[in-house]
Every structure is written in C-alpha cells, then in structure tokens.
FIVOTI-453408 format. One record per residue (C-alpha): residue in three letters; x, y, z. Coordinates in pm, whole numbers, plus 50000, padded with zeros to 5 digits. Layout:
<pts>
AlaXYZ/...
</pts>
This chain:
<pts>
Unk538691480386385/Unk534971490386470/Unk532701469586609/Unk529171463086703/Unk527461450287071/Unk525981430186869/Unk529101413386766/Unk529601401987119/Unk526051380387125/Unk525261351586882/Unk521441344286740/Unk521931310486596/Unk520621298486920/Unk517951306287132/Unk519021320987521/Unk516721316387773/Unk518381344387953/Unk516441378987940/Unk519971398188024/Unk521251380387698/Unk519721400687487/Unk521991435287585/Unk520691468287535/Unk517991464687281/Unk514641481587214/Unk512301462787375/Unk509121484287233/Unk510941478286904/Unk510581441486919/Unk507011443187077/Unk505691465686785/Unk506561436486496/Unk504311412886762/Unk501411436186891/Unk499671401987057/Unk502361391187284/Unk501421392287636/Unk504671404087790/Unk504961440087886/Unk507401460687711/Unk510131476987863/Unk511951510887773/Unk515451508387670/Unk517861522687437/Unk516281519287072/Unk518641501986816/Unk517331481186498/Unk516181448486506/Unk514881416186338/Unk512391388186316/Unk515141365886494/Unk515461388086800/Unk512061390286847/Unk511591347486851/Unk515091352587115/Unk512931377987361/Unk509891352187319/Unk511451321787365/Unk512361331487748/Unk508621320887828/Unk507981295387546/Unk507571260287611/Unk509841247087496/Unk512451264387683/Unk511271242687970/Unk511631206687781/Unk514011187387944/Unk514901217388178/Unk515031206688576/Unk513461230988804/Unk512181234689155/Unk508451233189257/Unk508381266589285/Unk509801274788947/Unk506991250588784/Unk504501271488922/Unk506231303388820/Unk506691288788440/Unk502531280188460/Unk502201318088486/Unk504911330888259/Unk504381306987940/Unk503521323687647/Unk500461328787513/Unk499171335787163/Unk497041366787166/Unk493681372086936/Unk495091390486680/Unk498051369786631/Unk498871351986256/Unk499351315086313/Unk501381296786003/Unk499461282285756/Unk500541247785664/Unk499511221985378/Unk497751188585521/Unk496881157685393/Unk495751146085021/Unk493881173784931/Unk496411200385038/Unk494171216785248/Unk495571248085462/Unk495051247385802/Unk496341265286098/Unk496441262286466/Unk493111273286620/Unk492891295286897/Unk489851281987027/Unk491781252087144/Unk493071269987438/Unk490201274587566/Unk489021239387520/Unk491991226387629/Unk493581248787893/Unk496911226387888/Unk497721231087592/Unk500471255987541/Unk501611273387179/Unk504861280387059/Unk505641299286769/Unk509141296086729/Unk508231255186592/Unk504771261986493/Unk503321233686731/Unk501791228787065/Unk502841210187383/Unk500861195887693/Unk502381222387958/Unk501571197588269/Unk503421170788086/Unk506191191087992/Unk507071201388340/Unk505441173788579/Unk505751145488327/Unk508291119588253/Unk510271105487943/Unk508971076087947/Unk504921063488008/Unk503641045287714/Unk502521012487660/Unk505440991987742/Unk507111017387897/Unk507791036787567/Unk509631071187534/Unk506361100987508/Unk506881120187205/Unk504241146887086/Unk502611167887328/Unk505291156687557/Unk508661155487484/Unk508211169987070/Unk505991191386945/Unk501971180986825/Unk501941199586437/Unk499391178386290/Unk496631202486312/Unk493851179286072/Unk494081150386338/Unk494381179486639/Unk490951174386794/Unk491241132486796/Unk494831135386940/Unk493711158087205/Unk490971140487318/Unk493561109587354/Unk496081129087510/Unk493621137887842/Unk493051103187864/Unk496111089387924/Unk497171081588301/Unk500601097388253/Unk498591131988175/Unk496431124688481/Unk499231114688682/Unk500681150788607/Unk497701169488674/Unk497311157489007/Unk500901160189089/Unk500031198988991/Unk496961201689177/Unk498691188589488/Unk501951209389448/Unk500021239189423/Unk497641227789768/Unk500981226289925/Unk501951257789826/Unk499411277689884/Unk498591261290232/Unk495391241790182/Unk497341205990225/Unk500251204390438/Unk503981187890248/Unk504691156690230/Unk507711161490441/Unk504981173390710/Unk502461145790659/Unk505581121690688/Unk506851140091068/Unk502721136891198/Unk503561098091028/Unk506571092791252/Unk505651113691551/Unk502631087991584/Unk504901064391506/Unk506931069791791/Unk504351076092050/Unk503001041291966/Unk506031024491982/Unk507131042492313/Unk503921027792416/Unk504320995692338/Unk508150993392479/Unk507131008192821/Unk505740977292975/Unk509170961592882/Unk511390983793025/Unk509040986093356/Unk509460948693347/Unk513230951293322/Unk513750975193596/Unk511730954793850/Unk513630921693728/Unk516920939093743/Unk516280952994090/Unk514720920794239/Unk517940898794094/Unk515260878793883/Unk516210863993577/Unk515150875893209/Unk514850844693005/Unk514180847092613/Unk517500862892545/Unk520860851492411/Unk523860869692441/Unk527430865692365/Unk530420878192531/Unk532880876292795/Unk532100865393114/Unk533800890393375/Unk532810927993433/Unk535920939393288/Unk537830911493075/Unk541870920093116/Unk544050903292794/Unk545950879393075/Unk545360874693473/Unk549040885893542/Unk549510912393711/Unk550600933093396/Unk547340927593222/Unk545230936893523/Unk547380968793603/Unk546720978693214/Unk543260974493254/Unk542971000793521/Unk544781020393351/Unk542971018293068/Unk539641021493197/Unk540271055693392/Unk541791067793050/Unk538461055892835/Unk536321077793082/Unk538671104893044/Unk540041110993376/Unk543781125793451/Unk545821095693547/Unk548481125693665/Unk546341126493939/Unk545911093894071/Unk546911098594482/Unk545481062694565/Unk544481029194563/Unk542791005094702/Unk542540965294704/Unk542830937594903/Unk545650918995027/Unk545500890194734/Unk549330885794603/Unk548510895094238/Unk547270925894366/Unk549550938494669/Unk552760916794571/Unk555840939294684/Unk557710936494369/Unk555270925094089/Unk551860933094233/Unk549070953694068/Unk549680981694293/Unk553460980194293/Unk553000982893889/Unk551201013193882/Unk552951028094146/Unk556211026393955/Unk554621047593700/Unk552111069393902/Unk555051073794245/Unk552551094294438/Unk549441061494349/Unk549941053994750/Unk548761017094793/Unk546181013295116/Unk545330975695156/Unk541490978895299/Unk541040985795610/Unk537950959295649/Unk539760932195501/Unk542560938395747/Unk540480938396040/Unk539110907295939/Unk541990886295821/Unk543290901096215/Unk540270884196368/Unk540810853596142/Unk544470849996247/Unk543690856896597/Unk541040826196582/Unk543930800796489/Unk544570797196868/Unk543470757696965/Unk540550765197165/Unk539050795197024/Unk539310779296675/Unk537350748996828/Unk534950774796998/Unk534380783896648/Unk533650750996495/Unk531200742596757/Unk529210771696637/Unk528950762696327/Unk528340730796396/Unk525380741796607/Unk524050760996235/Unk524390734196065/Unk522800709296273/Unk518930729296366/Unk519420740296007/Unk516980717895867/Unk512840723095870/Unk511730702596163/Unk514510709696393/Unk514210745896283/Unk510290746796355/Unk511510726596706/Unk513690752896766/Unk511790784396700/Unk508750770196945/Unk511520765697169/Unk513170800897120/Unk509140815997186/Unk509050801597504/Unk512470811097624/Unk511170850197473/Unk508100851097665/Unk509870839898008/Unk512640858697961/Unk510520894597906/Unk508740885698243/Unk512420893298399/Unk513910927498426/Unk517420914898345/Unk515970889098114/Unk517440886097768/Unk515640910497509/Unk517320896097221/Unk515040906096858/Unk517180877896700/Unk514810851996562/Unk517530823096440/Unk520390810696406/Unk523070828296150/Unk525840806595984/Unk529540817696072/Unk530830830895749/Unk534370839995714/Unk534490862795442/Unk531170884595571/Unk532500906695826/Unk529770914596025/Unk528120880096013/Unk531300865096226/Unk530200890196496/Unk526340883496483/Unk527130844896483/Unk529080842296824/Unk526150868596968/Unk523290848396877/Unk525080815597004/Unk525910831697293/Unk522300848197404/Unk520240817797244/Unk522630791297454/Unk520440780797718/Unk517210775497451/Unk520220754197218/Unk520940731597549/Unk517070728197615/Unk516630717597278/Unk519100694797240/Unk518240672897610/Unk514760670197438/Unk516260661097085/Unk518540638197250/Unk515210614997326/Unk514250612496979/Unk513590581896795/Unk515380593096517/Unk519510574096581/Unk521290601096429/Unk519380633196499/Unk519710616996900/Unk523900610496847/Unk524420643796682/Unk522370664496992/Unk524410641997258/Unk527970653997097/Unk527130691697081/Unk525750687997408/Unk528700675997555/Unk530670701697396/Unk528600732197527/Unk529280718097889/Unk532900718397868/Unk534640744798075/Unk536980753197777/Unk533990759597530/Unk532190783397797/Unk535300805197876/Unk536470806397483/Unk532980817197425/Unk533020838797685/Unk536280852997542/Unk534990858697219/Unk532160879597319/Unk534350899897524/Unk536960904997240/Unk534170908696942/Unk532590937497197/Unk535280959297071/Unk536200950996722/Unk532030946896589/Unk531460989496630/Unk534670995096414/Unk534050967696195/Unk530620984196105/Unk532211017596088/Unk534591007295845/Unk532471000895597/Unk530371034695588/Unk531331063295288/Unk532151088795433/Unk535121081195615/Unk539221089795545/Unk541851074395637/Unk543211091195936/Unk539821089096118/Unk539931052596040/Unk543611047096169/Unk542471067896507/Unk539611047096545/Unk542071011996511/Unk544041036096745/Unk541181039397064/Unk540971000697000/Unk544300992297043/Unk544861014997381/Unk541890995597508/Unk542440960797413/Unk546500969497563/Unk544510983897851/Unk543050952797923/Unk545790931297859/Unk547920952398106/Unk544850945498368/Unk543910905898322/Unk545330896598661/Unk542560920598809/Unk539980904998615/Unk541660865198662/Unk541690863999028/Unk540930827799125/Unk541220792499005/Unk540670803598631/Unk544460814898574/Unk544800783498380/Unk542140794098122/Unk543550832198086/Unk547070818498038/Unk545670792097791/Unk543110810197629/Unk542310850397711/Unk546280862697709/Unk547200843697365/Unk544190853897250/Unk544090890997306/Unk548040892297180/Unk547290879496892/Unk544090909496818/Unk546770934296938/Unk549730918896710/Unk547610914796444/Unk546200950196448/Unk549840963996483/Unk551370946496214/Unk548330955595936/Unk547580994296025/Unk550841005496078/Unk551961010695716/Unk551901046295649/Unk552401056395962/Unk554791088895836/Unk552481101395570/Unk549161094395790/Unk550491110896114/Unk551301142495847/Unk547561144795722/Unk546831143996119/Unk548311177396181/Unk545581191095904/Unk542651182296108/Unk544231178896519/Unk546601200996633/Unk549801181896664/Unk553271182596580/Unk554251202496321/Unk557381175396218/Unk555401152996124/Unk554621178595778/Unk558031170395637/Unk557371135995564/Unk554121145395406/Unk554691177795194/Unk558271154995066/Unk556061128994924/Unk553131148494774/Unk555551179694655/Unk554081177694347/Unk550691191694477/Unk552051214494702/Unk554441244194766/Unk557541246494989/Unk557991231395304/Unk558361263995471/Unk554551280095274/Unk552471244095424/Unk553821249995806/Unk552631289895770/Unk549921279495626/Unk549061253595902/Unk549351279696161/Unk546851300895999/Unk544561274395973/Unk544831259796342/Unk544191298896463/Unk541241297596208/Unk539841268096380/Unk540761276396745/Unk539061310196693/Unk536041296296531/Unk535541270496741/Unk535501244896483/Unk536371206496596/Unk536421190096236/Unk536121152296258/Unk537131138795916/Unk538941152995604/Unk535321155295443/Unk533981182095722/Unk537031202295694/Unk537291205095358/Unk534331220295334/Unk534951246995550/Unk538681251795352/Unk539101278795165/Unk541061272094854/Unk542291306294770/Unk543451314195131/Unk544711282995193/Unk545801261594864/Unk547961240795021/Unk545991228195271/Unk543051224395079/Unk545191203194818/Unk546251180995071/Unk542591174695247/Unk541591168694880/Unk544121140194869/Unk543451125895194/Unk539731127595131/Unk539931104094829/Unk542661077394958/Unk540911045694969/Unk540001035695346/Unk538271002195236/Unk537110980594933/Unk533360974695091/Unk531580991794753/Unk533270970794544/Unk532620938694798/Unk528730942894753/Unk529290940194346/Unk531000911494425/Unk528250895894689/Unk525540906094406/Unk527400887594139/Unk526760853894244/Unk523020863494200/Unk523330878893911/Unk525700859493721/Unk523780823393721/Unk524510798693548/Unk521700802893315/Unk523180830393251/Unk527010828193230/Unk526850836692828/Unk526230875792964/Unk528110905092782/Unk529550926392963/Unk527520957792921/Unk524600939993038/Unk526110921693293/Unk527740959993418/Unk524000972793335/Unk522220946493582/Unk524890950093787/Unk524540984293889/Unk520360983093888/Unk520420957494159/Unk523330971894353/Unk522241006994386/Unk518631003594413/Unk518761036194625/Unk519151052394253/Unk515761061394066/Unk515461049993718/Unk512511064293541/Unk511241049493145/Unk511081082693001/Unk515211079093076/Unk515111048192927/Unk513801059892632/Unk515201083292533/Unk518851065392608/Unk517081038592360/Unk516081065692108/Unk519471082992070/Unk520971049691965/Unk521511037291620/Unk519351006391568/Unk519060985291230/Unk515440976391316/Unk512841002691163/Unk511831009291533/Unk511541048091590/Unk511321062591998/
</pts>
C-alpha cells in the first residue's frame, strides 16, 4: 500500500509547531502570500494549499497565544514574532449593517493603534497586550473580557468607536504597564521585583538588628550581674535537667540520656563523679552503681573536696572543738548587725594602726568578720583565721559593749566574753588553727582544673605523713601542765583528721597506685591491677610493662619530671606509645572533684528567685551559664545571628 508524508500529519487543526509541518516548500507557501513578513526558507519543494499556508502562519498569529501560558521572556519574544499584515495584502471583504455596505479591515489602524494585532486565519483583530498580559476577567462587575481580549473584534463599521473604548479601559492600562515594566526589567533599566524585594528585606533586617541590639546588650549585662528580667512569663519545669522520677533509676537515665542527645560515645565513659549523697553513691542501688553495671569500666570517684570536708566536719564532732566552733559563730552573729558592726570596724582601725607600728604586729588585710559556713569549704578555714587574728579587738569590744545601756546587747557581750577566757576555748582554738594550717592549701588546691587524680591522692598523701608526723611527736610539743588538754582535745582531735582522711581516699588504691607508675617511677606490679581493669583500652599485660620501660628511659634521658597526667600527656606520643597514652587519657579525665558543678549550684539560688521559679529550662540553663562563666565573651553580632537562624512565627527578619 503506498502512502504519502502527508498522510502522517493532519490539517483540520492548526499546530503551533513549525517542525509540524515536515518537509514542505516553504518558498511555495510564501509565493501564494507575497506580504507575509516571515522569511522563507529552502526546503524540498512538494505541492501545497491555501490550508498549509494559514498552518505555517498561524505559528505567529495571535491567536495562537490566547489562553496559552508563557514565561516573561516568551511574551516579549511573541511581541516581536506576531504576524503582521503587509501593504499589499487582500483583507476579506465582509457585508455590514442595513445597507450592506462592504467593508474591510483597514491597515491604517495599525498604525493608529500599535496594539492592535491582525489575524487572518478569523478575519478579526485582537488587543496583543491584553492577549498576553491580560486576564479573563475585568469588566464591570467582574465580567469575563470578550472582543479584543479573549475573541476576536470583526465589527469593522463600529471599529474606530470600539477602539477608542478599548484604550480606555484600566484592564488595557493595567497591561500596558505590566509590559512597560517587564520589558525595564529585562533590559536592565529597573531592577526585578525579586531584587527590589531583597534591598526591601536587607533594610529590613538592618533596622530590626538595630532595634534588637539594645535588648540583647541589656540581657547580657542582666544575665552576668544575676539581675532579674521582669516583663516575661515563662512556663516550664523548674530544675536544670527535669528526670521522669527522683529514684535513682530516673536520674541514672537522665545522664545517660543527656550524653547520648549531644552525641557522645557512652562506650567510652571511664568516670564519674558526684558526691557522697545515698541516691547517688548507694553501693547497691546508687546512681553510680547503676551505670556502672552497664558501663563496668564508669569508675565511681566520690569528690575529693567534699571528702575533705565532710573529714573536717566529722573531725569537729569532738566536745570541745565542736563548742570552739559554736562560739565562732556565735561571735558572727552577734557584731553582725549595723551599729555593732560600725563599733567594731572603728575598733578593728585602731587595733590596724597599732599593730603596723610593731614589727611582729598582726598584718591581717581582713576587714570583718566571715560567718562559719559548713557547706563552703574555704569559708570554714577563713572563719577560725579571722577569729583567731581579730581576738584581742573582739575582747576589747565586747568589755566596752558590756557597759552599754542597752540589757541585752550588755548580757550577750558578758557570755561570749566569758567564753573567750576559758582555757578550753583558747587551746581548741589554738588547735584548730594548727590543724586548718595543713588542710586550707589542699583544700584550695582541690578545687583548681587542672588537676588528676593521682596528684590529688599524693597531695592527701604529704598531708597524712605530716599530720602522723605530728601525732607521733605531741609529747615533744605537750611538755608541761597542758597534758590534760592534748589528751582531751589535740590527740582525739588529730585522730580523727587522720582516720577520717584514711577511710575517704583510700578507695582505689590498686587502680590509682597503677596510673602512678605512668608518671613516677615505681613498681612495675602495681600495672597488673590497672591494665586488668581497663583491658579494653589497652593491649597485653606484657606490651604496657615494655612500653613503660621505654617511656621511663624517655623521661630519665630527657630530663623530664612531669607533675600531673595533663603535662605528660602532652609530651606522649601516641603512635610510639599507644598504650600509655590511652591510659594518661583516662586518668586525665577521671573526675578529681565536683567544684564546677558546686558554683552552678551556689549561682542557682541567685538565679532561680522566687520571682522567678516559673523559668524553663533553656533559659534557666541559658542564664545559668552567662553568670557562671563570665570569663566567656559573648558578643551581639553572636546573638544575632543565633536569633536569625531560628524559625520564628513573628514577621521579624535578622
């Protein structure tokens, strides 16, 4: 069976596809319309008819656009392409009106009216800006456009009067100026609207950021001063972090939990730290015991500060040394009030000035009294001091108190008085400062950063040797009538510092006297205990005690005395010695003492008023940390931009 190309294309329907029209003779069709602005193109010749030509036309005809969406671009590409009726070109005549006159589309009209736009194929003319800028609706009442717009305009006896009413309208305005400043756009001479709106925003922003600034600034001086920011509600639990329960089971989750939220290796939890509280260092249900049973290598350290302090408090139960101590604070308590405090500075001014006349005069820079507080470690220290170098200005003020009018203020200053004259108040005191003398410089030390745990055991170590040194020595010291007061008082006394401190920092002893051999020269036993327990992290046995003698010839040859696990781990090198450096790793991180997370606590009670006791807990954790660490810089460009990368419902760009 034979068959055509043509057969393969249909012509019932006008494409709008150039390529649809297959391999035709372009000059053919342009010959039967000489006026047709399109430029021919040379092809293979083949016959062809009145309805190919109105095919190849009605690619840039009007109405080939009508409800066609395009791009910007390909509006302004149409406004160049549409067809256009040349001079020579026959327009249809058609019968109008009564009278049958003939009349005809006039070319002069495009001129006149340089939106119109002519198509042949229907013999009528359309408003090109409306056609591709317009919409289908914009009438009075919001009626669907017809002629010019959305059908063609034929009438060409009422042409002129429906022009003229056509330009008029505001939805053919509207379209011209939505041409005028598509093409600005385009060619440059206005910028986009997507432009105008980023200069919008970015002004936008830089206002805002300026009007935000003075609150943040405001913020960060209130959060670092501990000063209260009124005006705001909030809603939320009350603690830092809120466990489900207060057992021991929900708090051991917790931690849990919160090391896995920021993502670090729980595998690799070697410590941990707390304070001697049952819930948290029971032996069989505790917080530590908990974890420990699923981390086995999560050694427990109760702090090192609390347990020189609880050692200290213990030790104070004795009779007279815990009377010693109630005197003192009875002493605070009583000059702590405005006129016997303004008495007692004059007082303390004179003693100062007579006393710096004297070469072995007190020099004491203490200016008053401080309160004997049990749970601040230092402050139980710097209480018995001031007592003790302020005593003879406390005695002169209270004989010159005792003469006041006032009854009570007069009883009160007679009691204490008595009390400071008693030989067992004098020696306890006496006692004290000789006791507190040793245990204040570790106490202090205790508390610093950068400190491990078997510098911190030595240290309790050098204390103990000298406290036992002095207990082995008291009959030197306790020659004379005063045996009764150092078998009452200094001997109980000092054996219950040295019990004390035996019984709390002696836990460990295997695995600490292990990481010893790491930084001191010692024996070499003492590994087995330590490489058993953490075998996990390290090698064999017989690799760690090579390895150790490498290292102690590294250090003896170097001349390198490392003091704690942070000095010589610096020096370690990991690829020569991986063992060793795995183990100073773990000793450098075991908790030695709970003081960081003491000061949160301290800062709390500030912080955590009752005004405002509603507090989330991001912004309790938030004003937490400001006035903790106030060491840290925080500038309000960080501020902002933390505030501008989060997702707000306000309209409020940063």
């Amino acid at each position: 069976m034979n068959s055509s190309i043509k057969d393969f294309f249909t012509t019932s329907r006008p494409s709008t596809n150039i390529n649809n029209l297959g391999v035709k003779s372009v000059a053919a069709i342009s010959s039967q319309v000489p006026d047709q602005s399109v430029p021919s193109v040379e092809c293979s010749t083949s016959t062809n008819d009145s309805k190919e030509t109105e095919v190849y036309h009605s690619i840039f005809y009007i109405t080939a656009y009508i409800g066609k969406h395009m791009s910007n671009n390909e509006k302004l590409e149409a406004l160049k392409t549409i067809w256009t009726p040349g001079k020579n070109h026959n327009f249809p005549i058609t019968l109008h009106g009564y009278g049958n006159k003939n009349l005809k589309f006039q070319l002069s009209w495009l001129n006149k009216w340089n939106w119109i736009a002519y198509s042949s194929l229907v013999d009528g003319v359309y408003c090109k800006y409306c056609v591709l800028f317009g919409i289908k609706k914009g009438g009075k009442g919001g009626q669907l456009l017809g002629q010019l717009c959305n059908q063609p305009f034929k009438n060409w006896k009422h042409a002129t009067e429906k022009f003229k009413l056509h330009e008029s309208t505001n939805y053919h305005t509207n379209c011209i100026l939505d041409f005028q400043s598509l093409s600005a756009v385009i060619t440059g001479k206005t910028p986009s609207v997507h432009d105008q709106l980023n200069i919008a925003s970015k002004q936008q922003k830089e206002d805002n950021r300026k009007i935000i600034l003075p609150v943040i600034k405001s913020v960060i001086l209130c959060g670092r001063q501990g000063i209260s920011i009124r005006g705001h509600r909030d809603y939320g639990p009350l603690e830092l972090n809120e466990p489900t329960e207060n057992d021991e089971l929900s708090l051991a989750d917790t931690i849990i939990n919160e090391l896995k939220s920021l993502n670090i290796d729980i595998k690799h939890l070697r410590g941990q730290g707390y304070d001697g509280a049952v819930t948290m260092s029971g032996k069989f249900n505790g917080v530590a015991t908990l974890i420990k049973n699923k981390y086995p290598t999560a050694l427990y350290i109760h702090c090192s500060s609390h347990n020189l302090n609880l050692s200290i408090s213990y030790s104070c139960n004795l009779p007279q040394i815990r009377n010693t101590m109630g005197t003192i604070e009875s002493i605070y308590l009583f000059f702590n009030t405005p006129k016997r405090q303004k008495f007692f500075t004059e007082q303390l001014e004179m003693f100062k000035k007579e006393e710096s006349m004297k070469e072995d005069g007190c020099h004491s820079n203490k200016e008053k009294l401080k309160r004997l507080c049990p749970t601040r470690w230092i402050d139980r220290h710097s209480s018995v001091e001031t007592i003790y170098d302020f005593l003879p200005v406390i005695v002169n003020s209270l004989e010159e108190m005792i003469t006041w009018p006032d009854k009570d203020v007069a009883t009160k200053a007679n009691q204490i008085l008595l009390t400071l004259g008693t030989s067992e108040f004098n020696i306890s005191l006496s006692v004290i400062i000789k006791l507190f003398q040793y245990t204040k410089p570790i106490s202090v030390y205790l508390q610093k950063k950068k400190i491990d745990l078997v510098e911190a055991i030595n240290h309790i170590n050098t204390i103990l040797n000298e406290l036992m040194n002095i207990r082995e020595n008291v009959k030197i010291v306790f020659k004379n009538p005063e045996d009764y007061f150092r078998v009452s008082i200094f001997i109980p006394f000092i054996d219950s510092i040295l019990q004390q401190l035996n019984d709390r920092f002696n836990n460990h002893k295997e695995i600490i006297s292990g990481f010893q051999v790491l930084i001191n020269p010692c024996a070499k036993s003492d590994l087995h205990h330590l490489v058993k327990y953490y075998q996990e992290d390290v090698e064999s046995y017989e690799k760690v005690v090579s390895e150790v003698d490498l290292w102690h010839r590294y250090l003896n040859t170097n001349n390198i005395k490392p003091q704690n696990a942070l000095d010589v781990l610096l020096i370690c090198n990991q690829d020569f010695y991986p063992n060793i450096y795995n183990l100073l790793h773990i000793l450098a991180v075991l908790p030695v003492t709970s003081c960081e997370s003491e000061r949160s606590f301290s800062s709390l009670k500030r912080i955590k008023t009752y005004l405002r006791n509603s507090t989330s807990e991001t912004r309790l954790n938030g004003l937490a940390v400001l006035n903790i660490h106030r060491e840290v810089p925080v500038t309000e460009d960080e501020v902002i931009k933390v505030l501008a990368s989060i997702k707000r419902r306000l309209d409020f760009s940063l």
